[in-house]
PDB file of the backbone (N, CA, C, O) and the ligand in Angstrom, with CONECT records:
HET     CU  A 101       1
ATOM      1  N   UNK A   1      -3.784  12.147   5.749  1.00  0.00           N
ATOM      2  CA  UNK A   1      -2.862  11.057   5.433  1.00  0.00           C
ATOM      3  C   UNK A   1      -3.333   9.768   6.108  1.00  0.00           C
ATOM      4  O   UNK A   1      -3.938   9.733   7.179  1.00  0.00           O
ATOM      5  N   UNK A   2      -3.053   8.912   5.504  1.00  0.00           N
ATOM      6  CA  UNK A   2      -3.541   7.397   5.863  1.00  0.00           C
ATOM      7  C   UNK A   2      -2.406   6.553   5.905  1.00  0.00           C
ATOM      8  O   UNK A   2      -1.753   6.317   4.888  1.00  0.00           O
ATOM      9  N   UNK A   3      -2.151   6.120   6.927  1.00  0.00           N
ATOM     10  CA  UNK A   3      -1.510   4.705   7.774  1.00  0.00           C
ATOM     11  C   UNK A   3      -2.026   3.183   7.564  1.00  0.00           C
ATOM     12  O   UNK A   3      -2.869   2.704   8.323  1.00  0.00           O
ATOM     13  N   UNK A   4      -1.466   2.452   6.483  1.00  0.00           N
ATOM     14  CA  UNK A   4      -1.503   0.829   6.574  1.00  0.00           C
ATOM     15  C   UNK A   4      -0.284   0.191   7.189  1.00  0.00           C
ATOM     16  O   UNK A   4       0.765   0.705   7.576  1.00  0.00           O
ATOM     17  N   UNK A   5      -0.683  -1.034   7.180  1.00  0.00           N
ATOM     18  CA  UNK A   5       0.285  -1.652   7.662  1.00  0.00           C
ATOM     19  C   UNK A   5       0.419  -2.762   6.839  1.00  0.00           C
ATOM     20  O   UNK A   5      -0.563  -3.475   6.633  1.00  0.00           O
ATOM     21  N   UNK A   6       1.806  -3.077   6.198  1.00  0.00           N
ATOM     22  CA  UNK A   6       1.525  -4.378   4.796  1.00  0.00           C
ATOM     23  C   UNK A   6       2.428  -5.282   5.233  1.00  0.00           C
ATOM     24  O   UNK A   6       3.512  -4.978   5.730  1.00  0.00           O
ATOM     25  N   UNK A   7       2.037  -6.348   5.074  1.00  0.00           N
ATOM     26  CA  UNK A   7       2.736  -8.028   6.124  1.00  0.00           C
ATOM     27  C   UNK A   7       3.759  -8.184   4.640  1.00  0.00           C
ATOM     28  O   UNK A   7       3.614  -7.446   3.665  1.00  0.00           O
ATOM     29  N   UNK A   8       4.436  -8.916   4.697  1.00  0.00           N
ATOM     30  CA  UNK A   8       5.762 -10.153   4.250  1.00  0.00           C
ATOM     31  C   UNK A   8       6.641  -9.076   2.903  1.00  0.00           C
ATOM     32  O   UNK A   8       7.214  -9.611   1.954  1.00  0.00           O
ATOM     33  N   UNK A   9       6.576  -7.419   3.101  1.00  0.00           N
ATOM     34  CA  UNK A   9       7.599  -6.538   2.525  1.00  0.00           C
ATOM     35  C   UNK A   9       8.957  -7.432   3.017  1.00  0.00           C
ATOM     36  O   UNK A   9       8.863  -7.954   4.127  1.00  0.00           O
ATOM     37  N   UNK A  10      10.062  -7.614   2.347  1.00  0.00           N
ATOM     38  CA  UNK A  10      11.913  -7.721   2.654  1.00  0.00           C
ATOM     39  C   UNK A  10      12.812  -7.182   2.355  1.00  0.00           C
ATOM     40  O   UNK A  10      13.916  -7.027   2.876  1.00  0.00           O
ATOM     41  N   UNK A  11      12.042  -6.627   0.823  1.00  0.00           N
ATOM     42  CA  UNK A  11      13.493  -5.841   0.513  1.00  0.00           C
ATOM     43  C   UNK A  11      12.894  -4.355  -0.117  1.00  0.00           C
ATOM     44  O   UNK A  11      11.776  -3.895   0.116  1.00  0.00           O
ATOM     45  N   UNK A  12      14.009  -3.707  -1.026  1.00  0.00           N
ATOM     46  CA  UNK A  12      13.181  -2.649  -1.980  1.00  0.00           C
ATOM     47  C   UNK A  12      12.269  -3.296  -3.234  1.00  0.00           C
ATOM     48  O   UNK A  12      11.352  -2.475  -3.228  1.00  0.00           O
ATOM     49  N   UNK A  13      12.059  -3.886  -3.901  1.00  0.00           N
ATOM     50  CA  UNK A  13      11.543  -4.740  -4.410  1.00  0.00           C
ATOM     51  C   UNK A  13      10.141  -4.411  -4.078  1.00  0.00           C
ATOM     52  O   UNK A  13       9.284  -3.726  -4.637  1.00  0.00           O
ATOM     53  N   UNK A  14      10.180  -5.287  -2.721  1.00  0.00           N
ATOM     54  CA  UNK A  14       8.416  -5.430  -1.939  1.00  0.00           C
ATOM     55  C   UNK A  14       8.004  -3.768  -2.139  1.00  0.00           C
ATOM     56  O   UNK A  14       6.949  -3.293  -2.560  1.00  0.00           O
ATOM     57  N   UNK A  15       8.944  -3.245  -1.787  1.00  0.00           N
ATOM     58  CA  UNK A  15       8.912  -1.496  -1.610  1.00  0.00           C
ATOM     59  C   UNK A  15       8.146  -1.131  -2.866  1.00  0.00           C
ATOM     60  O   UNK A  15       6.990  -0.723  -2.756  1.00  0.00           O
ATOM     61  N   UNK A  16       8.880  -1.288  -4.379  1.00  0.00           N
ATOM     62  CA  UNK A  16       8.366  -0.790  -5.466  1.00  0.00           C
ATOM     63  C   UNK A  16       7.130  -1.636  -5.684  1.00  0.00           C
ATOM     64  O   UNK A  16       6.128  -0.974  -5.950  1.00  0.00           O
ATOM     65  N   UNK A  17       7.016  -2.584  -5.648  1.00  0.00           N
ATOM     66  CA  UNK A  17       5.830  -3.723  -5.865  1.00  0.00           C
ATOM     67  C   UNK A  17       4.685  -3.272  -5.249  1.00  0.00           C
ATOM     68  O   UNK A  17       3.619  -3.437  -5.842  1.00  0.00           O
ATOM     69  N   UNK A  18       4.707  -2.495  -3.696  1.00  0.00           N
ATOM     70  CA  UNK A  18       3.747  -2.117  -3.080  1.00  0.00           C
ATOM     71  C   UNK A  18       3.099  -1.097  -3.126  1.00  0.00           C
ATOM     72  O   UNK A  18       1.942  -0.889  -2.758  1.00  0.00           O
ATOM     73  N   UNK A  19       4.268  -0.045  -3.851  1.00  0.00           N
ATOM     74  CA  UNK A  19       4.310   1.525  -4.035  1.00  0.00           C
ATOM     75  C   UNK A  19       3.247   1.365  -5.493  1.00  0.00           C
ATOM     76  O   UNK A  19       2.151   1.887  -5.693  1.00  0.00           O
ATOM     77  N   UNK A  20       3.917   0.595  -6.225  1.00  0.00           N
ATOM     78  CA  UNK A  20       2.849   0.448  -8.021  1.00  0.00           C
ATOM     79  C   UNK A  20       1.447   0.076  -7.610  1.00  0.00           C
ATOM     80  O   UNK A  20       0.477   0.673  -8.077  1.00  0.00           O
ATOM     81  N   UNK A  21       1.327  -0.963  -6.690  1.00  0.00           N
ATOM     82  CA  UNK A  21      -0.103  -1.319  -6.688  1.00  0.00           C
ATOM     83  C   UNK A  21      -1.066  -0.215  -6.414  1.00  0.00           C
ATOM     84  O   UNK A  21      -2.100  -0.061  -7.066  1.00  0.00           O
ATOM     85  N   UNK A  22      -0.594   0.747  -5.169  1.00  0.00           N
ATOM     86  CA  UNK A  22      -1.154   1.283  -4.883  1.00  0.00           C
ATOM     87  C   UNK A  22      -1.750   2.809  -5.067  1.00  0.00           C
ATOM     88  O   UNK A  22      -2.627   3.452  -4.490  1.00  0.00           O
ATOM     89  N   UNK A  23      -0.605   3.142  -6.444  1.00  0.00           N
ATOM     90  CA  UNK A  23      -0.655   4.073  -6.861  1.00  0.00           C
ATOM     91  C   UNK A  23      -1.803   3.515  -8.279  1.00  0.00           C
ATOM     92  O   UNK A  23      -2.308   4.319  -9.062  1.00  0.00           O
ATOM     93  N   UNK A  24      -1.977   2.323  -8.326  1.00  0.00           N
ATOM     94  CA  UNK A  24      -2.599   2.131  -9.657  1.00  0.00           C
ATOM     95  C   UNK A  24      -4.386   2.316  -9.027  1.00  0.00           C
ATOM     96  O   UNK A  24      -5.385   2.251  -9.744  1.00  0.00           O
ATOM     97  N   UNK A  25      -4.371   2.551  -7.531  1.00  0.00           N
ATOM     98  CA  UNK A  25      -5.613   2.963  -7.656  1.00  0.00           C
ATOM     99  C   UNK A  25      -5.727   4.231  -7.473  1.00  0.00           C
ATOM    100  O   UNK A  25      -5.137   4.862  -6.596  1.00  0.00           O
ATOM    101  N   UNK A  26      -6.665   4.787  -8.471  1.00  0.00           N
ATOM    102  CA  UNK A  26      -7.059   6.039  -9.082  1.00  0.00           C
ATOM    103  C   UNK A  26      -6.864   7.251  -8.143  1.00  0.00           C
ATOM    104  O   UNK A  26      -6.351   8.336  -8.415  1.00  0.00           O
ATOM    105  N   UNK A  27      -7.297   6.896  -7.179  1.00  0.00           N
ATOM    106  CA  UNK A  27      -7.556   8.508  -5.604  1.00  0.00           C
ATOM    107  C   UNK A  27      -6.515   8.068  -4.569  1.00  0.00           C
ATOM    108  O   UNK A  27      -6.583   8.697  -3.513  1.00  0.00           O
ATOM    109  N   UNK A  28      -5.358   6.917  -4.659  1.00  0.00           N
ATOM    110  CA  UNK A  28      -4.369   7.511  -3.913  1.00  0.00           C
ATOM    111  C   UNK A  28      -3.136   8.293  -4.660  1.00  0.00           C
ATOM    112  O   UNK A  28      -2.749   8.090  -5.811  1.00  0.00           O
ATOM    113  N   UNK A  29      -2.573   9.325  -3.631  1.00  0.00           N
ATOM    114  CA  UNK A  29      -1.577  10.316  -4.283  1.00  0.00           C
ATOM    115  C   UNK A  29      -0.314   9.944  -2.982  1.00  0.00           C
ATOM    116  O   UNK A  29      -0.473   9.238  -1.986  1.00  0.00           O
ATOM    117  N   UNK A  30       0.653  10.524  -3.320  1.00  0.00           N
ATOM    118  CA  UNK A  30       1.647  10.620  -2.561  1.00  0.00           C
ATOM    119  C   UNK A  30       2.444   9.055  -1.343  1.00  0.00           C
ATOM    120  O   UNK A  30       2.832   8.958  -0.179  1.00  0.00           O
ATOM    121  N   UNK A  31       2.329   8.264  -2.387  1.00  0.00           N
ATOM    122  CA  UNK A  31       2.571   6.625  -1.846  1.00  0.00           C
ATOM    123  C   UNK A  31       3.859   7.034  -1.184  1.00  0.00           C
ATOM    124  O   UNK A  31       4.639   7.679  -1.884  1.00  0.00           O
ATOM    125  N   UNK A  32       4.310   6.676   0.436  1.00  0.00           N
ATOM    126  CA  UNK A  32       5.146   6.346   0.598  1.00  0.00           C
ATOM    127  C   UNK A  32       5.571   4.713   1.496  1.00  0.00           C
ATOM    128  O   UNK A  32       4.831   4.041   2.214  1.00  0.00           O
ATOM    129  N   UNK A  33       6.498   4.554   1.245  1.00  0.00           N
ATOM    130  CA  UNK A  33       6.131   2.532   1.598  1.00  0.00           C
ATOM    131  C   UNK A  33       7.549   2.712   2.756  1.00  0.00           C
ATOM    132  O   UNK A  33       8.516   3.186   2.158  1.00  0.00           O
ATOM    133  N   UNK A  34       7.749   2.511   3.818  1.00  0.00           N
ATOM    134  CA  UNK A  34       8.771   2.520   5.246  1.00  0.00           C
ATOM    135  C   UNK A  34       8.716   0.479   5.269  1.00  0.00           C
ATOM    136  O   UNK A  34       7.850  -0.295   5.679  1.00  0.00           O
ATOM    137  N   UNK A  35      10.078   0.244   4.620  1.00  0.00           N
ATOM    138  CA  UNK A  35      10.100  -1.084   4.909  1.00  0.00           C
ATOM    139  C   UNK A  35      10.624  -1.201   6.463  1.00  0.00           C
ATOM    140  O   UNK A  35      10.004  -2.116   7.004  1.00  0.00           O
ATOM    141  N   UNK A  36      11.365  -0.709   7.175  1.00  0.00           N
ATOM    142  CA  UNK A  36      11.173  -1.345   8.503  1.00  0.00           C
ATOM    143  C   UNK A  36      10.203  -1.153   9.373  1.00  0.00           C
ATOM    144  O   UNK A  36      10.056  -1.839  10.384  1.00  0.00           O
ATOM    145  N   UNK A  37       9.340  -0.025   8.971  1.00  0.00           N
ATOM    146  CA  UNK A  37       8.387  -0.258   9.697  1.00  0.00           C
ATOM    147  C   UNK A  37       7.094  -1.653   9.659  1.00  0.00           C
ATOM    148  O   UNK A  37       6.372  -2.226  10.476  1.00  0.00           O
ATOM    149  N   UNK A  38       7.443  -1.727   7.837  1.00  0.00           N
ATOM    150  CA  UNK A  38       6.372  -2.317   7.540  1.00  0.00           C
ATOM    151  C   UNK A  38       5.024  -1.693   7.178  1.00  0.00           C
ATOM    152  O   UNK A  38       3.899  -2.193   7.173  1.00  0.00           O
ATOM    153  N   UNK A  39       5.422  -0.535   6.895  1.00  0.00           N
ATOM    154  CA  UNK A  39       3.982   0.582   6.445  1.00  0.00           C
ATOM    155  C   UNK A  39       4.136   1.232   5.469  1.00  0.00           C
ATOM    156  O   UNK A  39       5.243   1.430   4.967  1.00  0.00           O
ATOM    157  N   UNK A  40       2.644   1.853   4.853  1.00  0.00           N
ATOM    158  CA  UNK A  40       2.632   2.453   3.771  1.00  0.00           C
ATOM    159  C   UNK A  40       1.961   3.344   3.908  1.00  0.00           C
ATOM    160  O   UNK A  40       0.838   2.936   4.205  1.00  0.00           O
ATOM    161  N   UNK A  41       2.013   4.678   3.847  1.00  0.00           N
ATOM    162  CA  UNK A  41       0.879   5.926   3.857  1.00  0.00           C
ATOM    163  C   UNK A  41       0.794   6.644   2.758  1.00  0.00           C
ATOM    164  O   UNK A  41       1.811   6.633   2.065  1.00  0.00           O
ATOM    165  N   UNK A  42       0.037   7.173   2.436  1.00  0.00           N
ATOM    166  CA  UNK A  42      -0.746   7.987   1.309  1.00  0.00           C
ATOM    167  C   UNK A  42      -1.828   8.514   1.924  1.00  0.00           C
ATOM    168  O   UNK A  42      -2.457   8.310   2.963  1.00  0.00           O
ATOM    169  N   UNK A  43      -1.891   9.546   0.620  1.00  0.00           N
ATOM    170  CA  UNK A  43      -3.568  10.837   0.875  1.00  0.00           C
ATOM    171  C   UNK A  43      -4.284   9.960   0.025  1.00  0.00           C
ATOM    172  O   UNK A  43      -3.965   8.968  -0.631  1.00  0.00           O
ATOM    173  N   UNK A  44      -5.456  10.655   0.229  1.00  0.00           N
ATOM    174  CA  UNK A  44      -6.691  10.049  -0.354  1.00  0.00           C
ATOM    175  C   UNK A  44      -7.033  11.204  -1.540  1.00  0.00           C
ATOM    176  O   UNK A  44      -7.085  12.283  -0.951  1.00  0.00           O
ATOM    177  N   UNK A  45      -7.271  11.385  -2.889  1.00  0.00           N
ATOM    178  CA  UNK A  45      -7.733  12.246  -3.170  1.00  0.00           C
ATOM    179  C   UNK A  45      -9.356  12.024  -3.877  1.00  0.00           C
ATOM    180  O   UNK A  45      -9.706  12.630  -4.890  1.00  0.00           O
ATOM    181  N   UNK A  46     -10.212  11.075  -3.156  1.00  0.00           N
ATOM    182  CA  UNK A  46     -11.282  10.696  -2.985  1.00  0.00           C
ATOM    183  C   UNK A  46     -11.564   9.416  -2.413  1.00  0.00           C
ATOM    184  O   UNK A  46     -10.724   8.583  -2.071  1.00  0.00           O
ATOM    185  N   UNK A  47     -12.785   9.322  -2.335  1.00  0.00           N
ATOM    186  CA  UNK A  47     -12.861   7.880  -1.743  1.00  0.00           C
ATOM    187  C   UNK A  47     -12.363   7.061  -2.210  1.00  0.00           C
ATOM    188  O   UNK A  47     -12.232   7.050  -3.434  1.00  0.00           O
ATOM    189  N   UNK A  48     -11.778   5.812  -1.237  1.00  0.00           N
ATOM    190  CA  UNK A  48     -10.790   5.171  -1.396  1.00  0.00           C
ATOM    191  C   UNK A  48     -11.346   3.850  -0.462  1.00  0.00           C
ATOM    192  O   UNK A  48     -11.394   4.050   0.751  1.00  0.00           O
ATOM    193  N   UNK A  49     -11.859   2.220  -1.079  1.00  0.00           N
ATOM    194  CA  UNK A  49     -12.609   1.192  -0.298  1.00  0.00           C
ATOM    195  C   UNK A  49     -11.195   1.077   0.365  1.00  0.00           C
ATOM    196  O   UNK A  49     -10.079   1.150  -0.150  1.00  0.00           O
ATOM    197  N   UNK A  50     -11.557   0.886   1.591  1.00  0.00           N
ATOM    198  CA  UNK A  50     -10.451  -0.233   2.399  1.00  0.00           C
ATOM    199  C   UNK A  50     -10.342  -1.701   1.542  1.00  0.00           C
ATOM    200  O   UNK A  50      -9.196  -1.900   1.136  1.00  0.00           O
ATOM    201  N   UNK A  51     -11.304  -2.746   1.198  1.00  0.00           N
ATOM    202  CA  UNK A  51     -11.503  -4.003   0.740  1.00  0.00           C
ATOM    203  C   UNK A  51     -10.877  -3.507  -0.771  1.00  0.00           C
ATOM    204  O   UNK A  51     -10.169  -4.428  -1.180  1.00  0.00           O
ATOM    205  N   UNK A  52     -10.889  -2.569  -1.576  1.00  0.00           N
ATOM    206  CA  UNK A  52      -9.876  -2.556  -2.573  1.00  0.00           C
ATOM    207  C   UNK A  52      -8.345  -2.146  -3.006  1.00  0.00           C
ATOM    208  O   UNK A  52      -7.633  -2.129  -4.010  1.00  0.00           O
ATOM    209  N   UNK A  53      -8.284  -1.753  -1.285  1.00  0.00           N
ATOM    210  CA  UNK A  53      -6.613  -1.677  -1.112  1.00  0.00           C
ATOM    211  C   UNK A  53      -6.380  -3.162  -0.903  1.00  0.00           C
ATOM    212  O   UNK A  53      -5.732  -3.920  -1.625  1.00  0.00           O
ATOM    213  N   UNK A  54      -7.086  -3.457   0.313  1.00  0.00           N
ATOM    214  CA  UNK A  54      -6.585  -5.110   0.154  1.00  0.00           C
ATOM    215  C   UNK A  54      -6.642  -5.806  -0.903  1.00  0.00           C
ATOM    216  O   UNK A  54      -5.614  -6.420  -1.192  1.00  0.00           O
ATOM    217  N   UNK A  55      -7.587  -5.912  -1.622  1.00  0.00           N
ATOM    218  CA  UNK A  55      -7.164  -6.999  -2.931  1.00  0.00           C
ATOM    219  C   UNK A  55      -5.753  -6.130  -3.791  1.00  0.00           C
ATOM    220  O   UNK A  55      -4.904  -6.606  -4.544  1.00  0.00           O
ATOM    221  N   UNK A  56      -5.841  -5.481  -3.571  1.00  0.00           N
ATOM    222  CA  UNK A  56      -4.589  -4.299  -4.692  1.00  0.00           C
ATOM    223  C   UNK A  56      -3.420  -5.034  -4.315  1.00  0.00           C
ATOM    224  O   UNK A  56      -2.744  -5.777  -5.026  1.00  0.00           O
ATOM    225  N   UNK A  57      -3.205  -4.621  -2.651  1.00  0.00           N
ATOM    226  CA  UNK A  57      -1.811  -5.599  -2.037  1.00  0.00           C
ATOM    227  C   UNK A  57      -1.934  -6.880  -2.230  1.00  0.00           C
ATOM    228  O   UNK A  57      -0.962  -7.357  -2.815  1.00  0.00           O
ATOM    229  N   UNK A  58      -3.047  -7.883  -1.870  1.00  0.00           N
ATOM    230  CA  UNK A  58      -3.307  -9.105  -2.003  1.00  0.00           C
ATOM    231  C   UNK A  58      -2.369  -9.752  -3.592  1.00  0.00           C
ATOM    232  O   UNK A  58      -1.397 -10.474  -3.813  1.00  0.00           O
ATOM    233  N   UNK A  59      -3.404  -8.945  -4.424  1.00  0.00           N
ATOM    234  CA  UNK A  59      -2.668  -9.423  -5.850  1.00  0.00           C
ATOM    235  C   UNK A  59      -1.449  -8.929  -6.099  1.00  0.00           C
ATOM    236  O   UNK A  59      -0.995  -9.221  -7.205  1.00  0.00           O
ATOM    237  N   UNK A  60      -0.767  -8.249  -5.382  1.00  0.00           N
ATOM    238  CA  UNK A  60       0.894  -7.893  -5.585  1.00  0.00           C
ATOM    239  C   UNK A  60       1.725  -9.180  -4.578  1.00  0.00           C
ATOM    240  O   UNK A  60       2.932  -9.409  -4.516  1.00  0.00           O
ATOM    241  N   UNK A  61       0.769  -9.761  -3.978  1.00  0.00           N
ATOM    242  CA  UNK A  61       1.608 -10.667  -3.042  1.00  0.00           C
ATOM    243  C   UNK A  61       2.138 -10.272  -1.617  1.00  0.00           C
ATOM    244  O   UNK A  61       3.144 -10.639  -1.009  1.00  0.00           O
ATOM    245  N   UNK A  62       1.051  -9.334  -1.261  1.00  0.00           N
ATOM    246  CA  UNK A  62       1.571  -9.121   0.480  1.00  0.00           C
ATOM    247  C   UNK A  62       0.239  -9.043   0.559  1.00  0.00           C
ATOM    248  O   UNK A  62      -0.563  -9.296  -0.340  1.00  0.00           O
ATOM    249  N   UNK A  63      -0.102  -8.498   2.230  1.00  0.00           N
ATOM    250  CA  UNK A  63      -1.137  -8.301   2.828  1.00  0.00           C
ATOM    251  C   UNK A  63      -1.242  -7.260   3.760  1.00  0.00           C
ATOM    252  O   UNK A  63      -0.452  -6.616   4.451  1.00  0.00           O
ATOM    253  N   UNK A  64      -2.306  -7.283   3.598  1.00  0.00           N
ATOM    254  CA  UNK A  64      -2.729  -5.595   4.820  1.00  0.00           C
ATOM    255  C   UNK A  64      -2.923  -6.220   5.935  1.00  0.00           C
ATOM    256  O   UNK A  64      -3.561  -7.272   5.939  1.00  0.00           O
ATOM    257  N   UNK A  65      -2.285  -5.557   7.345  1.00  0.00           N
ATOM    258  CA  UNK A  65      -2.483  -5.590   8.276  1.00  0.00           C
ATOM    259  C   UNK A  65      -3.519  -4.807   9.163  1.00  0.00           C
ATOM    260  O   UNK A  65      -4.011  -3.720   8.863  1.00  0.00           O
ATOM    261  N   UNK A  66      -3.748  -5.463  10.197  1.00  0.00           N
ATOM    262  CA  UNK A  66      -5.037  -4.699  10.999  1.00  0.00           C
ATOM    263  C   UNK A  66      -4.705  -2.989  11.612  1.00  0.00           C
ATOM    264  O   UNK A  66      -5.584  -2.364  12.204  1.00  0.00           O
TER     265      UNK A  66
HETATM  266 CU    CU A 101      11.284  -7.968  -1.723  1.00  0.00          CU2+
END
């Protein structure tokens, strides 16, 4: 399981917005998005770029944190 961290989530909204992006790439499975934490984890079910999760969130309108 894999741990991000996604900047300017507020409501459920950001929640579903963040959950779609990231399910629209191909090898993540099991999206779950924790708005107070501010995180999102998922499995990998293959390789998976770090730099194309970020543009994924980028173009939904948030950002990955370090
Ligand atoms: Cu929102």
């Amino acid at each position: 399981m894999t741990t991000i961290t996604i900047k300017g989530m507020s409501c459920n909204h950001c929640v579903m917005a963040v959950t779609k992006a990231l399910e629209e790439i191909g090898a993540i499975k099991n999206v779950r998005v924790d708005l107070k934490k501010g995180e999102a984890t998922f499995d990998k079910a293959g390789p998976v770029d770090m730099d194309t999760i970020r543009e994924q969130i980028k173009k939904a309108g948030y950002e990955v944190g370090e």
